[in-house]
DRENVOKE-805508 format. One record per residue (C-alpha): residue in one letter; y, z, x negated. Coordinates in steps of 0.001 Angstrom, whole numbers. Layout:
// DRENVOKE-805508
A	Y	Z	X
...
***
This chain:
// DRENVOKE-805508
X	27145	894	-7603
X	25039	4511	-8284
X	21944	3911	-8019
X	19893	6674	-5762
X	16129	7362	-3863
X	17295	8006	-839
X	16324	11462	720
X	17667	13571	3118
X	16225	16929	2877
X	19302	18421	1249
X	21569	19595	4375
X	24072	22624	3013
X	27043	24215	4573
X	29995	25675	3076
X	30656	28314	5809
X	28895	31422	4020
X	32461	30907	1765
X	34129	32146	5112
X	33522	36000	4322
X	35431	35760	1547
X	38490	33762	2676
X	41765	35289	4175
X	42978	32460	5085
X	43325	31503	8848
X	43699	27795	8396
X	40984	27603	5839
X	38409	29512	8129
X	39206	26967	10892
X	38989	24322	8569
X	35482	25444	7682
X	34452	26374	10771
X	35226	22186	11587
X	33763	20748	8812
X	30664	22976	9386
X	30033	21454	12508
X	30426	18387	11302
X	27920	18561	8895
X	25802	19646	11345
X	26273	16711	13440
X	26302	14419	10713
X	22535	15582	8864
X	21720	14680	12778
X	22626	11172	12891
X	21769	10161	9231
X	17923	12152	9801
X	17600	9280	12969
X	16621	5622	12735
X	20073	3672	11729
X	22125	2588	14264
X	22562	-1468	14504
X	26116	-2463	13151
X	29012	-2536	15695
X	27067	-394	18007
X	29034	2795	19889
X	26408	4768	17567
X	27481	3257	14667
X	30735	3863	15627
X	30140	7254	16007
X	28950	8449	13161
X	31972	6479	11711
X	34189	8172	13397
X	32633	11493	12867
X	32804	10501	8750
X	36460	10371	8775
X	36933	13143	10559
X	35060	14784	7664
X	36896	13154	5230
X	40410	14463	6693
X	38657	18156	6702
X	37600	18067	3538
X	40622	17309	2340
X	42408	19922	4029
X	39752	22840	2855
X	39859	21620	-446
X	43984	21988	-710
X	43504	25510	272
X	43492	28114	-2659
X	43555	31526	-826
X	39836	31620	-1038
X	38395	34777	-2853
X	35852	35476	-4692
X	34956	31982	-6269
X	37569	32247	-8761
X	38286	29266	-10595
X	34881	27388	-9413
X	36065	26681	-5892
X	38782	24261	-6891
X	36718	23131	-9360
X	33552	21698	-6740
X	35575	21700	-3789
X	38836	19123	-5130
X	35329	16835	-5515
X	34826	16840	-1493
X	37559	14352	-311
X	36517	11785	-2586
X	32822	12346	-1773
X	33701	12425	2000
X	35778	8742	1448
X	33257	7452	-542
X	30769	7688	1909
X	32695	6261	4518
X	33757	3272	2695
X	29876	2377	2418
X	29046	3377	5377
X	31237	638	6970
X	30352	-1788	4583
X	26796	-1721	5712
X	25522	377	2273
X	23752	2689	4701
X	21364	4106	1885
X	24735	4590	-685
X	26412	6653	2712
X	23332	8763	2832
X	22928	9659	-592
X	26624	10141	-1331
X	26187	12690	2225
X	23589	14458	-212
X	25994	14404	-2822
X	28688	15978	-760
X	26360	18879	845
X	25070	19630	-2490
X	28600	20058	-3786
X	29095	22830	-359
X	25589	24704	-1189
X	26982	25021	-5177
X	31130	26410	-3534
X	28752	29156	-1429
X	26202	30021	-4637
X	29461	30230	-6524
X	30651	32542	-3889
X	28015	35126	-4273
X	27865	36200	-1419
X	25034	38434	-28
X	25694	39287	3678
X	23664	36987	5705
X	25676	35535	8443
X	24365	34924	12322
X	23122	31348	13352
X	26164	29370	14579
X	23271	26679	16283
X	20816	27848	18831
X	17233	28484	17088
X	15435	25660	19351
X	17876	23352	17157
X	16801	24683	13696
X	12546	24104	15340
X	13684	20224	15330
X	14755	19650	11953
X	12301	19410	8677
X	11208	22696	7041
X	13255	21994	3979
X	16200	21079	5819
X	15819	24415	7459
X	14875	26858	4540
X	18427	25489	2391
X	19926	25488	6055
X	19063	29319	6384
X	19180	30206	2410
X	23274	28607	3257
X	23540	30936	5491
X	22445	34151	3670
X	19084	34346	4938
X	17234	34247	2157
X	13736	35791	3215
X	13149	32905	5865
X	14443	30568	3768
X	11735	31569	1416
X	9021	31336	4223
X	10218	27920	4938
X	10217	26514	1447
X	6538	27968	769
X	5044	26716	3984
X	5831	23161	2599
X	3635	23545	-504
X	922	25255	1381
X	359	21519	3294
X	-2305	19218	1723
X	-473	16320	-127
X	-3015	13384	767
X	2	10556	-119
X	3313	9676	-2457
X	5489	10872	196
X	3888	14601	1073
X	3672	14553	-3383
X	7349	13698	-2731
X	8276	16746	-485
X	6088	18988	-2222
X	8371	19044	-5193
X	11496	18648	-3106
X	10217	22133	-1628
X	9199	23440	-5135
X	12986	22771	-6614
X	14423	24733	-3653
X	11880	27575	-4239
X	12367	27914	-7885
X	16210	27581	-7256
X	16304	30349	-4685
X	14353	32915	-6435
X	15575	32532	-9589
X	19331	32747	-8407
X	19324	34990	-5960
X	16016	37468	-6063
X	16606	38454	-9609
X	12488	39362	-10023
X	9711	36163	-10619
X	6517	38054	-9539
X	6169	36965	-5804
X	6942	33059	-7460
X	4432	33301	-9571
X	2423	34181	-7026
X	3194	30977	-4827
X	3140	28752	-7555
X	-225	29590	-9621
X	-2646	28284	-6801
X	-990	24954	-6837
X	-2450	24465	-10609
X	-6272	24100	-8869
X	-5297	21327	-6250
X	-6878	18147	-7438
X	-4310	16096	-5205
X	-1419	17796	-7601
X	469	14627	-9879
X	139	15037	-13409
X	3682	15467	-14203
X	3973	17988	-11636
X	1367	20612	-12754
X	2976	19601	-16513
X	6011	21166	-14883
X	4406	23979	-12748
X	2759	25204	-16048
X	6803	25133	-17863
X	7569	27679	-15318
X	4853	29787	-15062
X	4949	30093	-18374
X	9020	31158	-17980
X	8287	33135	-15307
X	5532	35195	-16717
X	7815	35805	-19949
X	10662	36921	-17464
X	8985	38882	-15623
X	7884	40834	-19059
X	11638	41302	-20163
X	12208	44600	-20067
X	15233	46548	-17815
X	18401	46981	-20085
X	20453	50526	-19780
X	22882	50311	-17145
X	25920	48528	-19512
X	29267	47083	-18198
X	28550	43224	-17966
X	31739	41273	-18658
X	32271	37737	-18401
X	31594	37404	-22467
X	28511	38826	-22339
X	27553	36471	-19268
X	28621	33931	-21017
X	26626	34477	-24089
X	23681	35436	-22140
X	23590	31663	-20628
X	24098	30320	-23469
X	21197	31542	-24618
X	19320	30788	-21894
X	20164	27334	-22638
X	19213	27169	-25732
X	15580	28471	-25460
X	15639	26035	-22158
X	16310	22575	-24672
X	13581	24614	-27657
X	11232	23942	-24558
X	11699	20539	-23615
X	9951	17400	-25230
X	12546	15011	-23959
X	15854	15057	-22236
X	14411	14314	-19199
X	11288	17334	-19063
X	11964	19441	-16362
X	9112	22107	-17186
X	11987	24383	-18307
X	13950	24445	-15284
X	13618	28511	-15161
X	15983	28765	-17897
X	19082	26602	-16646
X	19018	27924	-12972
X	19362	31954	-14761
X	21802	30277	-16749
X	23835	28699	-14228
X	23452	32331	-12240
X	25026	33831	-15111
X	28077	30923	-15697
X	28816	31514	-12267
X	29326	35014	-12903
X	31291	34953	-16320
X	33426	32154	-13963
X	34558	34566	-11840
X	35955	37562	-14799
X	37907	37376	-17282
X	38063	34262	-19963
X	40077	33183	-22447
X	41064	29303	-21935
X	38546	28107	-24869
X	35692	30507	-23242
X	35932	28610	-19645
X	36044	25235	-21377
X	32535	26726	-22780
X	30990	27827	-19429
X	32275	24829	-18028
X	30621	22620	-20931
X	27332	24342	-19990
X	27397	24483	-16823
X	27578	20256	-16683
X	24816	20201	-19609
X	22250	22620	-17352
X	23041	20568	-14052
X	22666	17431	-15697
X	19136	18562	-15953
X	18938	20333	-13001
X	20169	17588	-10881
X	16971	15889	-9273
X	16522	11797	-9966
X	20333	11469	-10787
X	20699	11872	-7042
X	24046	13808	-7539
X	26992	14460	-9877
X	27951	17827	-9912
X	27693	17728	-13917
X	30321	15248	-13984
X	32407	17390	-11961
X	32034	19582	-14491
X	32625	17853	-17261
X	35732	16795	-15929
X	37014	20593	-15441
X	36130	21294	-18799
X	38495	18594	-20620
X	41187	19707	-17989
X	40701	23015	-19355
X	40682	22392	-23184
X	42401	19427	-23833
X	42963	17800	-27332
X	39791	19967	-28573
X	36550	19344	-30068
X	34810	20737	-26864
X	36794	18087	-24657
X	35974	15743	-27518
X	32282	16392	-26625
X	32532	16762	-22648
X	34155	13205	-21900
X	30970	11593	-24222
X	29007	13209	-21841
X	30790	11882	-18833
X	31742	8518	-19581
X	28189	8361	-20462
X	26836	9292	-16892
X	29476	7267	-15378
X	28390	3978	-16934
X	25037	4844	-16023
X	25600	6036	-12138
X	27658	2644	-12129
X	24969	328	-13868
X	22167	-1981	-11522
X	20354	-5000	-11596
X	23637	-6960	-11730
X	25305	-4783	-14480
X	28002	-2734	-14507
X	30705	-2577	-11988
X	32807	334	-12147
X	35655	847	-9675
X	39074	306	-10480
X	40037	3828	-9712
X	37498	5043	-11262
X	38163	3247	-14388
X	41849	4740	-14229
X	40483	8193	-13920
X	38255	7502	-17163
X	41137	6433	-18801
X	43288	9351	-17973
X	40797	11762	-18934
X	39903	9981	-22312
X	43588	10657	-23431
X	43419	14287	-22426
X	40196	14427	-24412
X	41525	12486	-27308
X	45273	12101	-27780
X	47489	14738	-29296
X	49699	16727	-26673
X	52889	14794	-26340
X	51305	11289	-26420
X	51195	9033	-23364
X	48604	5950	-22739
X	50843	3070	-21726
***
């Protein structure tokens, strides 16, 4: 069983994606399983329900009622301007969605909640993907968004397109005294969220720098934390000294090289695989895989981005909470198959599996699980024509 720290301050929609679908049945699809998830980040925010209970039942029932529309938004293709990326995160939602269920009713309340952040994080990556930049009205009256926590507001709001407030939220966290392990806790929950916004969506670092330079004089502030805070200070200063290229035609090559770049001076930076002072670099990279996603690729060029798009969340991803990189990694030997790249992406994610699936009483990876590894290692590894038997 994945091991997680349980936390839910990461409540995401995927109805921003409706202003760029055609699609009737998908926009009522989305429109369903946004009000779900609404209703769901309600009941799993409130004390736990005893077992057996109508409650319990409840937020059962409401479960497989997500799992049935995630299913159904995730068959639909006629969704624009994602490109390939939306099949890509949102085939992972039905699985997510039935995973959650399964240990919800078997009493895993802590698994159901994290695999619920799992899920949301995968809808918050379909609308980043999505690019969109028209903020969208509140579907939920405002006295509902005063009741929830101000970082499940701000990535409500930034979900939504409104990316100002989202801001204001994120930043009024940090501003808080942080007087015990969980306000040290939030305080870089809030501090991910702001770095990821900015850096994806404002396109300038100077008003985050701004934010974050005050926090290096707070006595209260964890070691490892102000190690980090000075990584991207540093990044951001340097960014923020890079000089405005001529107006040039930006294909999805150049994006692609771009990130890969970015990548590279991101892993120069870090001391270990698990220093996160260099965080700057991966979310401008993943801004810019996103984009070469969405233009023209050859097949080998995709099984690239896709490659480094798993490698920067795999960083990205906070305390192994999620597995979007997997997701990735998966796409990626899909897309190349029989190659050195593919070669190199299921090492990578037969490696994460094993260690999602590994506790204090070993290893227990699920059957199906097991036969997806095994499919994927002979699409990795066998020569085209070959079968496993």
């Amino acid at each position: 069983m994945k091991r997680f720290r349980f936390t839910i301050t990461s409540f995401v929609l995927i109805l921003p994606l409706l202003c760029n679908a055609d699609d009737s049945a998908l926009k009522t699809g989305m429109i369903e399983l946004h009000a779900i998830l609404l209703n769901l980040n309600h009941d799993l925010a409130r004390p736990l329900p005893q077992p057996g209970s109508p409650e319990h039942q409840k937020v059962e029932v409401r479960m497989e009622r997500l799992g049935r529309l995630a299913h159904r938004v995730s068959t639909q293709k006629s969704t624009q301007g994602t490109g390939q990326l939306y099949s890509i995160l949102g085939e992972a939602l039905p699985e997510q969605a039935n995973q959650m269920t399964s240990a919800w009713r078997l009493g895993q309340t802590a698994y159901s909640r994290a695999l619920f952040r799992t899920l949301s994080t995968t809808c918050l990556e379909c609308h980043s993907a999505s690019g969109s930049k028209s903020p969208i009205a509140h579907p939920i009256e405002d006295k509902e968004l005063v009741l929830w926590n101000p970082i499940d507001r701000g990535r409500y709001l930034r979900s939504v397109g409104h990316i100002e407030q989202a801001f204001e939220e994120f930043r009024q966290v940090i501003r808080r005294p942080i007087p015990s392990s969980d306000s040290q806790f939030i305080l870089e929950e809030a501090l991910y969220e702001l770095l990821s916004l900015e850096a994806r969506t404002a396109g300038h670092p100077a008003r985050l720098l701004g934010v974050l330079k005050p926090l290096l004089e707070l006595e209260t502030l964890p070691k490892y934390l102000g190690a980090d805070l000075s990584g991207w200070i540093r990044d951001l200063e340097a960014w923020s000294r890079e000089s405005t290229p001529k107006k040039i035609r930006i294909t999805g090559t150049s994006l692609l090289k771009r990130a890969r770049q970015h990548i590279v001076k991101a892993r120069k930076l870090q001391e270990s695989a698990t220093d996160r002072s260099s965080l700057v670099w991966y979310w401008r990279a993943v801004t810019d895989l996103y984009g070469s996603m969405k233009q023209e690729l050859s097949p080998e060029q995709r099984g690239d981005a896709l490659f480094l798009l798993g490698s920067a969340f795999e960083v990205l991803t906070p305390r192994n909470q999620e597995t979007l990189h997997e997701r990735f990694y998966e796409s990626c030997i899909r897309e190349v198959p029989h190659t050195p790249r593919s070669d190199l992406c299921y090492r990578k994610l037969e490696r994460s599996v094993i260690a999602g699936y590994t506790g204090s009483s070993g290893t227990r990876i699920p059957e199906e699980v097991r036969k997806r590894l095994l499919e994927l290692w002979g699409s990795a590894f066998l020569k085209k024509g070959l079968e496993l038997r």
